[in-house]
MOPAC internal coordinates of N, CA, C and O (Angstrom, degrees):
PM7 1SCF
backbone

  N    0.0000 0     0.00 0     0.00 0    0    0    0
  C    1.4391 1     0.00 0     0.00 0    1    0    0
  C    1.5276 1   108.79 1     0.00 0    2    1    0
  O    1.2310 1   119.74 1   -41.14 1    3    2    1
  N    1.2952 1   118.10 1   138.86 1    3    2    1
  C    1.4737 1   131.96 1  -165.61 1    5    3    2
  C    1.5463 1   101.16 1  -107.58 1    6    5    3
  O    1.2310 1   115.95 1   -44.90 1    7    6    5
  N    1.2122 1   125.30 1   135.10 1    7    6    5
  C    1.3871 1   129.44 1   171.42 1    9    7    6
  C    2.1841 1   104.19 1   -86.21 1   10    9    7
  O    1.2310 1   124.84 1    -0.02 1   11   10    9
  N    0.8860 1   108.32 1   179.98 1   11   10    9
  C    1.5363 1   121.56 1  -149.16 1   13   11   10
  C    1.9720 1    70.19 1  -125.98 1   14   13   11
  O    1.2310 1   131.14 1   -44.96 1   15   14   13
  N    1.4059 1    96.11 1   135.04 1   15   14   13
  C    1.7670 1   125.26 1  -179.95 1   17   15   14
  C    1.7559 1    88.97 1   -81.30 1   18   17   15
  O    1.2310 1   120.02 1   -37.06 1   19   18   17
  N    1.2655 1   117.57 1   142.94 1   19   18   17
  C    1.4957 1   134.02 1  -169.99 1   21   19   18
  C    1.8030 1    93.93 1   -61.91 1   22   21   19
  O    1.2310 1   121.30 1   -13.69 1   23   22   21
  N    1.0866 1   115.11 1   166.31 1   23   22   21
  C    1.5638 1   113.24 1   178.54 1   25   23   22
  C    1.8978 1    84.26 1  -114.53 1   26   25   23
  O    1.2310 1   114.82 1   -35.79 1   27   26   25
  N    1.5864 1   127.42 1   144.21 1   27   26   25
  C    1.6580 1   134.05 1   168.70 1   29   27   26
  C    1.6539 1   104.25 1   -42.38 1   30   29   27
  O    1.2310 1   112.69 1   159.02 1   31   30   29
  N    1.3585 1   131.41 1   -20.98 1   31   30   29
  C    1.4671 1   118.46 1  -148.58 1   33   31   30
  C    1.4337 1    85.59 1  -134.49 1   34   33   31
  O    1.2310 1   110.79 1  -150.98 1   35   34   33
  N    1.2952 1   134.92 1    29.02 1   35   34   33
  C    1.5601 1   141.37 1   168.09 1   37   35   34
  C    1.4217 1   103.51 1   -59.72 1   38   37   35
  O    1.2310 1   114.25 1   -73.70 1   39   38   37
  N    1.7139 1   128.50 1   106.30 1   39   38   37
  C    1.4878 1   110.70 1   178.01 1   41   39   38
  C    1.6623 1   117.21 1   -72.00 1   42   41   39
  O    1.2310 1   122.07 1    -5.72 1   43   42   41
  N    1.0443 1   113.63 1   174.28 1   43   42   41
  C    1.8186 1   103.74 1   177.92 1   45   43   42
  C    1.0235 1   121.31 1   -87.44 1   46   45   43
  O    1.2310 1   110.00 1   -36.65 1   47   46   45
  N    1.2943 1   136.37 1   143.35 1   47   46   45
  C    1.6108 1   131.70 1   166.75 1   49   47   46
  C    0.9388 1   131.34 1    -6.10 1   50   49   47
  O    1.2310 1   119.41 1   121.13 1   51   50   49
  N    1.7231 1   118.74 1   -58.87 1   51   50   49
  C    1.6128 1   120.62 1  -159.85 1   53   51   50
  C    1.4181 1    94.76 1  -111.61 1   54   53   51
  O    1.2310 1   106.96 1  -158.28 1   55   54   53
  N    1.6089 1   141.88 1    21.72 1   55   54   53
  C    1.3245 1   134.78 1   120.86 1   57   55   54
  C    0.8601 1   122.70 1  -107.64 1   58   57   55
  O    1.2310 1   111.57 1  -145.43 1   59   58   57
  N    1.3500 1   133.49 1    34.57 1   59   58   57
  C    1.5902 1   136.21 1   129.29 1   61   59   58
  C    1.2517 1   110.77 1   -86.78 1   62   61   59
  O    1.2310 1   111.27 1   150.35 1   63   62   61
  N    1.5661 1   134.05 1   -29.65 1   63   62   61
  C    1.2604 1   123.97 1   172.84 1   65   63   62
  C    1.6415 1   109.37 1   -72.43 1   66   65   63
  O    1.2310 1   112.77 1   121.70 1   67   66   65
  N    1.0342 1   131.25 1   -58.30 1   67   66   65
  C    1.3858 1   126.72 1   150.05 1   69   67   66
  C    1.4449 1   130.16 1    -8.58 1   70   69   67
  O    1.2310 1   121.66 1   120.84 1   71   70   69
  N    1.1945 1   114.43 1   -59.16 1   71   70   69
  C    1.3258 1   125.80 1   166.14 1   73   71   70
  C    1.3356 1   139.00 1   -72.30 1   74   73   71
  O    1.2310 1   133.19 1   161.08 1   75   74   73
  N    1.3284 1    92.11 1   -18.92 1   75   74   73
  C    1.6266 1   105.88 1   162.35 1   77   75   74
  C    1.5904 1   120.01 1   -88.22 1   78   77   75
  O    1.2310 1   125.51 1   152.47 1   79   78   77
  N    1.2800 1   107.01 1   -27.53 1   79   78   77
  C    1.5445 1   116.26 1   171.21 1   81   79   78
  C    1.8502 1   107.32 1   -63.90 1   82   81   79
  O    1.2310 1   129.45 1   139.90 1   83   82   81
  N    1.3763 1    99.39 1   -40.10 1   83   82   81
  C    1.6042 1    89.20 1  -167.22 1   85   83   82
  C    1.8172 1   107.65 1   -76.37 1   86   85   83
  O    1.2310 1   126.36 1   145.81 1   87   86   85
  N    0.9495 1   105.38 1   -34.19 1   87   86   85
  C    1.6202 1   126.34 1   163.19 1   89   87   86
  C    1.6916 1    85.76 1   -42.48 1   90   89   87
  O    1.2310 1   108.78 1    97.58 1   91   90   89
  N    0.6552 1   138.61 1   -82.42 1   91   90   89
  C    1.3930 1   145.23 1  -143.79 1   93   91   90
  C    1.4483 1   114.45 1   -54.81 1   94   93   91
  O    1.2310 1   126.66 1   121.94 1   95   94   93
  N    1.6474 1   104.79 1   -58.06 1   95   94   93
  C    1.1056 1   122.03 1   147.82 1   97   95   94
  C    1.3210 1   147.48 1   -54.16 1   98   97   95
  O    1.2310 1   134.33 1   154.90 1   99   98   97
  N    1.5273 1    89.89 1   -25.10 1   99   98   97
  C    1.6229 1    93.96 1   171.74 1  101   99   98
  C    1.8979 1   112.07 1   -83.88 1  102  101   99
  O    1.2310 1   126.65 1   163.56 1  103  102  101
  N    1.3137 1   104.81 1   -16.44 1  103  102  101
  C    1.6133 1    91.53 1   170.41 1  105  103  102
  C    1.4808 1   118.88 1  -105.00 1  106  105  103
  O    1.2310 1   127.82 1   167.16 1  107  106  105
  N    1.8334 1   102.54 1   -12.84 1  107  106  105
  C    1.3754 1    98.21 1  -176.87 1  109  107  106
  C    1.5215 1   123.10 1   -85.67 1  110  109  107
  O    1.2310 1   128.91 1   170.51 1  111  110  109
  N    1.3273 1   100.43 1    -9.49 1  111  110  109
  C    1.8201 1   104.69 1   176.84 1  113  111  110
  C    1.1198 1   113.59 1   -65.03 1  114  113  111
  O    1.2310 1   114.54 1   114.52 1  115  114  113
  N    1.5281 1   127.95 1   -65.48 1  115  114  113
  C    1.2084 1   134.93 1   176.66 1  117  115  114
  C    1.3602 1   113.80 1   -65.87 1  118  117  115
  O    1.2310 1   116.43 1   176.19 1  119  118  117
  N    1.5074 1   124.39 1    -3.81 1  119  118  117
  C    1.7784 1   111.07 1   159.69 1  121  119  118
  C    1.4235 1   101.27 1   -74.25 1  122  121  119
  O    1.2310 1   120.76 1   144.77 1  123  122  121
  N    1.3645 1   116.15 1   -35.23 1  123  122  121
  C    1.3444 1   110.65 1  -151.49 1  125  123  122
  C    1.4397 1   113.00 1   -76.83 1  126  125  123
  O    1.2310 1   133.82 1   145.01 1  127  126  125
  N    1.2473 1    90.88 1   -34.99 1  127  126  125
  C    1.6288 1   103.05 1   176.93 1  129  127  126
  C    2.0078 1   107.08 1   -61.73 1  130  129  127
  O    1.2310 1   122.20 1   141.48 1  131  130  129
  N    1.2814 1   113.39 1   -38.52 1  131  130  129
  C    1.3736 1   116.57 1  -167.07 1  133  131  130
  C    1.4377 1   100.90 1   -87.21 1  134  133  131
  O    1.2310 1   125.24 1   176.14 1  135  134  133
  N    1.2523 1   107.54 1    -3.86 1  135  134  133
  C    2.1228 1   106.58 1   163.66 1  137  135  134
  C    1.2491 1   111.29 1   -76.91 1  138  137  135
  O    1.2310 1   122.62 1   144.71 1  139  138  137
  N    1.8012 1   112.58 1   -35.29 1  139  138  137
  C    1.4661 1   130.34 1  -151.10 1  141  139  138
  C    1.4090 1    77.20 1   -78.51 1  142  141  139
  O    1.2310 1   108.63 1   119.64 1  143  142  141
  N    1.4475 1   138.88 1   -60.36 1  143  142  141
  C    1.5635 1   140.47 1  -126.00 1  145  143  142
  C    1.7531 1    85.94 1   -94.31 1  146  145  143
  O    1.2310 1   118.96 1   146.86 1  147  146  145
  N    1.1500 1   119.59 1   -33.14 1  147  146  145
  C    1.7943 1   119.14 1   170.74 1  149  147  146
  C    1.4400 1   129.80 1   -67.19 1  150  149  147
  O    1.2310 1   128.36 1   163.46 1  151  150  149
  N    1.6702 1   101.51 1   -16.54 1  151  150  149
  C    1.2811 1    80.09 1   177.67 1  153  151  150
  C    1.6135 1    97.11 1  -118.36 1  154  153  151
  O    1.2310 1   118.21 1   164.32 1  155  154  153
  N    1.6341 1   121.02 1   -15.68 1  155  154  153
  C    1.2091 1   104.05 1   172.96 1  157  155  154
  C    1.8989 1   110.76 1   -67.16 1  158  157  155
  O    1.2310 1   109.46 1  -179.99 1  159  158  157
  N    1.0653 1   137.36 1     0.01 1  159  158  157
  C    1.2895 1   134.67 1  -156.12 1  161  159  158
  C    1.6758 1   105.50 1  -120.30 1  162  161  159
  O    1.2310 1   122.42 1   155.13 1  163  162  161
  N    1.7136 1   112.97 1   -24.87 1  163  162  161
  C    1.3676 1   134.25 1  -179.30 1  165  163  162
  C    2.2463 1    80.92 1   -90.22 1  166  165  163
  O    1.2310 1   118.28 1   116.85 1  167  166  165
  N    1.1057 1   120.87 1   -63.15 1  167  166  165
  C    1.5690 1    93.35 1  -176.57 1  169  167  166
  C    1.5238 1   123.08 1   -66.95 1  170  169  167
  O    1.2310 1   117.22 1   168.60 1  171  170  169
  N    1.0899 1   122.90 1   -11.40 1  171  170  169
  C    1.0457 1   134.34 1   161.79 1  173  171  170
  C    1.5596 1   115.48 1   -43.60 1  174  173  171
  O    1.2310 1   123.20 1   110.54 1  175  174  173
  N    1.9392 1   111.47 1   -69.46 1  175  174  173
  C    1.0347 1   120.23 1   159.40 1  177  175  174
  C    1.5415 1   142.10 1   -17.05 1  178  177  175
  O    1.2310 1   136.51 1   115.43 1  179  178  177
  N    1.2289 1    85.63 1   -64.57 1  179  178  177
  C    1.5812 1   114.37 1   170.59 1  181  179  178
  C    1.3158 1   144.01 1   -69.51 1  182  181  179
  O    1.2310 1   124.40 1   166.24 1  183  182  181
  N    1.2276 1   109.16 1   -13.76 1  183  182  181
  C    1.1815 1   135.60 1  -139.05 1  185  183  182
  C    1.7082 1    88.91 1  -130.27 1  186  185  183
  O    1.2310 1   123.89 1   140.81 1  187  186  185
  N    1.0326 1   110.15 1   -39.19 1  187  186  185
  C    1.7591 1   116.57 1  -157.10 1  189  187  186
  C    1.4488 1   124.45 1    62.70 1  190  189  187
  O    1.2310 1   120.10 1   180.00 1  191  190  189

C-alpha cells in the first residue's frame, strides 16, 4: 500500500483540531442554548 504525496496547502494537525473545535462550538452553543430556552418556555407552558 502506497501513501498519497502531501498536497503544498495540507493544513497542520493542531489547526485542524482547533478548527474543528470552534466549528463545534460555533453551532453547538446556540443549539444548546435554544434547548435551554425550549424547555424552560415548553415548562412554562405547561405548568402555567
Amino acid at each position: 500500500m502506497t501513501t498519497a504525496p502531501e498536497s503544498g496547502n495540507a493544513v497542520p494537525e493542531s489547526r485542524r483540531t482547533a478548527l474543528t473545535v470552534f466549528a463545534w462550538l460555533w453551532v453547538g452553543v446556540p443549539l444548546a442554548y435554544g434547548l435551554y430556552e425550549l424547555v424552560r418556555k415548553a415548562t412554562q407552558l405547561f405548568t402555567g
